[in-house]
C-alpha positions, 0 to 999 in steps of 0.5 A: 112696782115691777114688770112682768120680767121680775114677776115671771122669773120669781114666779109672783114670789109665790104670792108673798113678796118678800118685803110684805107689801102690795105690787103693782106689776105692769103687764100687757097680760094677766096671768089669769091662772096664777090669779086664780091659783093666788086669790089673796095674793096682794098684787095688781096687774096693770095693763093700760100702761105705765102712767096708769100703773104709777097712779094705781101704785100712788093710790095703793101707797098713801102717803108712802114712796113708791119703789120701783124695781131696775130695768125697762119700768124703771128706764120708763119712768126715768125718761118721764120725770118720775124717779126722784131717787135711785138706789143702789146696792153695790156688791164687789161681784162681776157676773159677765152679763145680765140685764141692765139697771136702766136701758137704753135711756133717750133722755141721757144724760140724767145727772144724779146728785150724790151719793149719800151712802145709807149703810155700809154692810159686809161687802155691800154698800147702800148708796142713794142718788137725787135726780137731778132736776133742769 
């Protein structure tokens, strides 16, 4: 699951994410034209809000996880109890500035329990995170 952020700047990916698989994109709009430019394009835009777009994801994944992407979706779903784990890839570069992984979150302090470190590749490192549950 993404926002309308991710989805503009990669423009859809040009229809293909790269991991081959389904996204919901939580939108306040459609972009109809480029709808229409990508009719086979596997991607549903959702525009009456995050709890409905956690539902559509559910559905669309089965049995699978659902993954959702940084930033303000992300904080949304955290602050409603819906992320059970984060993960972090850790790359030794300092950008000087960006958009950060989670906003300004209400509810902080989220304790994470962990890491549980998934691979250590050349100058990365895969790290996993439990939310912690009260």
């Amino acid at each position: 699951m993404i926002g309308r952020r991710l989805f503009d700047l990669t423009d859809g990916w040009s229809g293909r994410h790269p991991f081959d698989t389904p996204i919901v994109v939580v939108t306040h709009s459609v972009p109809q034209a480029w709808v229409a430019d990508h009719p086979d394009a596997p991607f549903t835009f959702v525009t009456d809000g995050l709890p409905s777009a956690i539902d559509q994801a559910r559905a669309i994944a089965g049995d699978l996880d659902v993954g959702v992407t940084a930033g303000k979706v992300a904080s949304q779903c955290l602050e409603l109890g819906l992320i059970d784990e984060i993960w972090i890839d850790l790359v030794p570069v300092l950008l000087g500035s960006g958009v950060p992984f989670f906003e300004e979150l209400k509810a902080a302090p989220i304790l994470l329990d962990g890491p549980n470190l998934l691979v250590e590749g050349s100058r990365v490192t895969h790290l996993r995170y439990q939310v912690r549950r009260s």
